[in-house]
C-alpha positions as CSV (number, residue, x, y, z in Angstrom):
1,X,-71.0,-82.6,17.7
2,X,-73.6,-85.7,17.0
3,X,-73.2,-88.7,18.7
4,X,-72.0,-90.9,15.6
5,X,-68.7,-88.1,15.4
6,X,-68.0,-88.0,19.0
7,X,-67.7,-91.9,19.4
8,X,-65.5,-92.1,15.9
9,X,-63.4,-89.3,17.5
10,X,-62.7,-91.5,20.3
11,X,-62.2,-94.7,18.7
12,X,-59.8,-92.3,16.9
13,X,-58.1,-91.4,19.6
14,X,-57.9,-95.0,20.8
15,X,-56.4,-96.2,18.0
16,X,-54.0,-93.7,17.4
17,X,-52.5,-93.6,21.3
18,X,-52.4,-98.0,21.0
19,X,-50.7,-97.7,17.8
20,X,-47.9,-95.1,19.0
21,X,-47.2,-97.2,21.9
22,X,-46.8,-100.1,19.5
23,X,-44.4,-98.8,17.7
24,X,-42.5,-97.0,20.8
25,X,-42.7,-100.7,21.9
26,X,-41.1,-102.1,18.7
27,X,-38.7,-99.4,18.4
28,X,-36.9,-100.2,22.2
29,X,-37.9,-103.5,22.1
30,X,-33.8,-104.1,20.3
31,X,-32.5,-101.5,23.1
32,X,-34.1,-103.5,25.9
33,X,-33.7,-107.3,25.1
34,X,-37.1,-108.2,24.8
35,X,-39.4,-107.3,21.8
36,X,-42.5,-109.2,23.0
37,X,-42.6,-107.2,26.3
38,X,-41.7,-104.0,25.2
39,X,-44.3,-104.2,22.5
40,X,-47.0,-105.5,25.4
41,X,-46.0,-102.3,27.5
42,X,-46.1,-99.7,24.5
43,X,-50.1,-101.2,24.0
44,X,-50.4,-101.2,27.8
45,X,-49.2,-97.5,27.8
46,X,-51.2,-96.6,24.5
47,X,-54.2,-97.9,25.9
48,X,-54.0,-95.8,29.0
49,X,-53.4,-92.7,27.4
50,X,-56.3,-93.0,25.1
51,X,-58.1,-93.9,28.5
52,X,-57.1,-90.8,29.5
53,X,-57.7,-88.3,26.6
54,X,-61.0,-89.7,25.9
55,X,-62.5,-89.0,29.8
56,X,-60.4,-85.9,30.4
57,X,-63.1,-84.1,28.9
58,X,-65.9,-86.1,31.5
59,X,-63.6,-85.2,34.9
60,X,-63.6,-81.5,34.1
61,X,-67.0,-81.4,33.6
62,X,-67.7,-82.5,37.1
C-alpha cells in the first residue's frame, strides 16, 4: 500500500467514525433534551474511535 492510499484510508476512516457519531448525536439529541451536546459528544466519540482504528494497527506492531 503507497503512502498517498494509506493516509486517504485514514482520513477515511476519520471521517466516517466523526460523521457516525454526528448523527448518533443528532439522533438522541430529541431523547436527551439537548441537541447541541449530544451532537458535541457523538463528534467527541467519532473522533476517538477513528483515533483508535487508525493506530490499532501501530500498537500491535510494537
Amino acid at each position: 500500500m503507497s503512502k498517498k492510499s494509506k493516509k486517504q484510508a485514514e482520513q477515511g476512516t476519520w471521517a466516517l467514525c466523526i460523521t457516525t457519531g454526528l448523527i448518533v448525536g443528532v439522533g438522541l439529541g430529541p431523547l436527551l433534551g439537548s441537541l447541541p451536546i449530544t451532537s458535541l459528544m457523538g463528534v467527541a466519540i467519532g473522533s476517538g474511535a477513528g483515533y483508535y482504528f487508525t493506530h490499532k494497527k501501530y500498537r500491535n506492531k510494537h
